[in-house]
N, C-alpha and C positions, 0 to 999 in steps of 0.2 A: 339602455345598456344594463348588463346583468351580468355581475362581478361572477367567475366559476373557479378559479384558481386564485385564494385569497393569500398573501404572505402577511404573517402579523407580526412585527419587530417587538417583544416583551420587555418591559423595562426590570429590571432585578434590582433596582433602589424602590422602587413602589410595590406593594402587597396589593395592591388593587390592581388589575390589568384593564384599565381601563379602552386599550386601542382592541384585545380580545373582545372584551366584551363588545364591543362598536360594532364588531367584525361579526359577529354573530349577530347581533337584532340586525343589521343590515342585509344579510343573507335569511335570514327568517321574513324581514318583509319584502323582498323580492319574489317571495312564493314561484319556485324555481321548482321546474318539471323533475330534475336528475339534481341529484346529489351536487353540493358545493366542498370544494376543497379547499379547507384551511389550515394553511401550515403554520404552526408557531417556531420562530426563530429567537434564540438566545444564544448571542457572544458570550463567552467568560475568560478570563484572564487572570494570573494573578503572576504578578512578575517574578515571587522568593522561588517560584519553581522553576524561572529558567537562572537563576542567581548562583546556585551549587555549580562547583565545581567536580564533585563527588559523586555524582548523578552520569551515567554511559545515559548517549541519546533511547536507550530502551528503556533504561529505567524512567528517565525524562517521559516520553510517549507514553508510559503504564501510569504513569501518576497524571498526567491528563487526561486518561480514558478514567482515570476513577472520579476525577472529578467535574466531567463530564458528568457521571453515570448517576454521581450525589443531585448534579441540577438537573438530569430528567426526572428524578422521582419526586421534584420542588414539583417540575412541571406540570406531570401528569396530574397531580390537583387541581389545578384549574382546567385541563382537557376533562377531565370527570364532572368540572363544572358546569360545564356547559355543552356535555353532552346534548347532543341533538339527534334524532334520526333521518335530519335533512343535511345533517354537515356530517363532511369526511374531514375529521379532525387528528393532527399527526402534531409532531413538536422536532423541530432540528438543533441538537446543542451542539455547537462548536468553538474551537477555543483559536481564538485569536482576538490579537489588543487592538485591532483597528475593526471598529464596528461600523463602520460605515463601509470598508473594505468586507467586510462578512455579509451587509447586503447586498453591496454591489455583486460578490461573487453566488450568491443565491441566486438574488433575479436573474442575472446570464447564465446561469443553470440552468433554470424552468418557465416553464411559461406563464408566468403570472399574469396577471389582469390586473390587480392591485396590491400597494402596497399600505398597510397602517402602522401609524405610529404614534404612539403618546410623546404630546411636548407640553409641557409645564406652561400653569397662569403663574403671572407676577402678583404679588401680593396684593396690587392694590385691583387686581381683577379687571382693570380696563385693556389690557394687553398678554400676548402671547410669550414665551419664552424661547426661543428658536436654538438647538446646540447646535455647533456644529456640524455633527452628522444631518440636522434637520435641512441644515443649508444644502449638504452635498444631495441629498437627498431630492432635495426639489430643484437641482442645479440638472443631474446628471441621469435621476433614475427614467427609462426609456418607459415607466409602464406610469397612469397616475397613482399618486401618492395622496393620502387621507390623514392629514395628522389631524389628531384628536384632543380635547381637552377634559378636563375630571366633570364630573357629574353626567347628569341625565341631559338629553334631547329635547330642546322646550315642546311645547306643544304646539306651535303655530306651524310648525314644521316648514318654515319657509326656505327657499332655496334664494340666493340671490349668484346671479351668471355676472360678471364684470367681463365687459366687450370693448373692442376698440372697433369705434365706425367714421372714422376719420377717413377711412378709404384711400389713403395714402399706399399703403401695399397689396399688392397681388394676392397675396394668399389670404390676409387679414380675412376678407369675408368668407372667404374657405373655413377656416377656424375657430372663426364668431359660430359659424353654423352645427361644428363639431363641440364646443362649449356647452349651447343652448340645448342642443340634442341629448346629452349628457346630462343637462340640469331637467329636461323634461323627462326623459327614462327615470330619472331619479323620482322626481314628483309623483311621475305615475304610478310607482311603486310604492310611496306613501302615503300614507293615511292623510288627510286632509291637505296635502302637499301643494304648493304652489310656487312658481317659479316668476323670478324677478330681474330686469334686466337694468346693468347701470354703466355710462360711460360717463366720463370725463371730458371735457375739451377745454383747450389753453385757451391765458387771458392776451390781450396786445402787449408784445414786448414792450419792457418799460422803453429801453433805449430807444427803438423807434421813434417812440412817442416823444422822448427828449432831443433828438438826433431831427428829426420830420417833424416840425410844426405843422406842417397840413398833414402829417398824417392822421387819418379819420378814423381813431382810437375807437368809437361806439360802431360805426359800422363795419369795421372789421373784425369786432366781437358778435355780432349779429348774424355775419355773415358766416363764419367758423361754425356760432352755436345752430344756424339753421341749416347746414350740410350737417354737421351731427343728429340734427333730430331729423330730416328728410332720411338720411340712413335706419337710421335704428328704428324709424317705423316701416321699413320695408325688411327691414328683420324681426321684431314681432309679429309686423301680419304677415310673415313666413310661417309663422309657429302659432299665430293665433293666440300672441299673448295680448291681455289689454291694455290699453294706454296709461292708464293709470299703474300698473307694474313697472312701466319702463322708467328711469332716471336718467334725465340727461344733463350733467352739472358743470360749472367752470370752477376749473382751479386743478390739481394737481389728484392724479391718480392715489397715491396716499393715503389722500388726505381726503376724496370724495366718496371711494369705495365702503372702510371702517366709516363712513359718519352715515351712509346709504343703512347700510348691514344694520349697524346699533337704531335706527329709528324704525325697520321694519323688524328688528327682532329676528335676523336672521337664523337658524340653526347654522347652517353650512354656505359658507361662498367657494365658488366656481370661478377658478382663476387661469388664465395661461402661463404658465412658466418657461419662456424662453430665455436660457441662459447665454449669458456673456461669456466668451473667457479670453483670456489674457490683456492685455493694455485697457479694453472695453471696460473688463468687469473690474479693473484695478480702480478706473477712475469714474464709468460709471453708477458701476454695478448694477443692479435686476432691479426695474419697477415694482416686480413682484415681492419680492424682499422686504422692500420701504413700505410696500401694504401689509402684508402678511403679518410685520411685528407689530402693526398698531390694531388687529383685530381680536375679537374678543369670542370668538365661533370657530367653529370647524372649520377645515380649510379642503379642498380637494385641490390640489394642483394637477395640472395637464399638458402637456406638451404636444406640441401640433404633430399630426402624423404622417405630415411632408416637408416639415421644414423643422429646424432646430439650429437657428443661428438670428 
């Protein structure tokens, strides 16, 4: 896969651009035949301007287009930064208080292929920061999403894909294949790049187990963990990855994926983001979610591209 229509969300609380910047060495080492298009995208807002009563809606409109015009020329410093002769680099300023609503009405604009975005480490650097917008964002955007963290790209460059091989649904292997494809176009475009695969599989319900005296608590774990590893090697040796890459662990997606990631030193995880919504997401909300805030790496989210429920 080879990003050509990049969207980059700008943060205007940070002087660093750091999802820009991402957005660029990404497209540099994809060493791309044609030209890559990256737009930079900045909401601004400031509410004393719609507050006058004394202001006719044109005056209103002239003093948004001026302040507009003061944050493209912020902008354009960093377009000159990273001036490239392989990127078509533009900037879009528009003024509206819902930034998440200024993505959303972007991407169904254009045709984007991706979108980035910077989201904050917690202080104590073992976890991610997710706002809001982060959530809607990897709830609803139709194209994948690349949120970013501050600093540099380690060097082991590893990629890690989280799969579900439980084989319980139709599409799931559909998916897993669309994931891993994704995590290897990525590899292959990087420098020392290597790709990792890791699922998850549940322990024996406790209740069972309290409920069913003969139920045979070890062999039902046995059994569970040996359809998950019978699966997921016939999704590596799909792909050609080796045994020793694949993870296949009990306990809670969560909680397996960030503990996977932090001991091979991931750069970037490869996640699916199938969203919930209404009663579902009220009560049980996204798997991916509960992973996402306990990681300490890049994150690509992805959404299947036949199914989204």
């Amino acid at each position: 896969m080879k990003f050509k229509n990049i969207l980059v969300v700008l943060n205007p609380e940070n002087e660093k651009q750091y999802a820009l910047a991402r957005a660029v060495r990404l497209v540099k080492e994809q060493k791309n035949e044609t030209k890559v298009k990256i737009t930079a995208l900045l909401s601004v807002y400031d509410l004393s301007y719609e507050m006058s009563a004394l202001l006719s809606s044109e005056e209103r409109s002239e003093m948004h287009q001026q302040v507009i015009e003061k944050h493209r020329h912020a902008v354009q410093y960093y377009l000159d930064k990273y001036a490239d002769p392989e990127i078509e680099l533009q900037s879009h300023i528009v003024w509206n208080s819902n930034e998440a609503e200024a993505i959303k009405e972007e991407v169904e604009g254009n045709n984007y292929d991706l979108v980035v975005k910077y989201t904050k480490d917690e202080e104590s650097f073992t976890s991610l920061i997710f706002t809001p917008v982060d959530w809607q964002l990897l709830r609803k955007c139709p194209v994948p999403v690349l949120m970013v963290r501050d600093g540099d790209w380690k060097h082991q460059r590893r990629i890690l894909v989280a799969v579900n091989v439980s084989g319980e649904q139709d599409y799931q292997d559909e998916f897993n294949q669309e994931l891993v494809e994704t995590g290897m176009s990525l590899a292959e475009n990087l420098n020392r790049g290597n790709v990792h695969l890791v699922a998850a599989y549940p322990s024996a319900p406790i209740n069972m187990a309290i409920d069913l005296p003969e139920f045979n608590t070890s062999g039902y774990e046995n059994g569970i963990r040996g359809q998950h590893l019978i699966n997921m090697k016939a999704l590596r040796q799909k792909f050609g990855i080796s045994e020793d890459h694949t993870h296949v662990r009990e306990g809670f997606p969560e909680e397996v994926i960030p503990e996977v990631a932090k001991e091979i030193e991931a750069e970037l995880v490869i996640l699916g983001t199938v969203g919930r919504t209404g009663l579902s997401a009220a009560l049980l909300g996204n798997t991916a979610e509960h992973v996402i805030s306990k990681l300490s790496c890049n994150l690509l989210g992805i959404k299947p591209s036949k199914k989204d429920d």
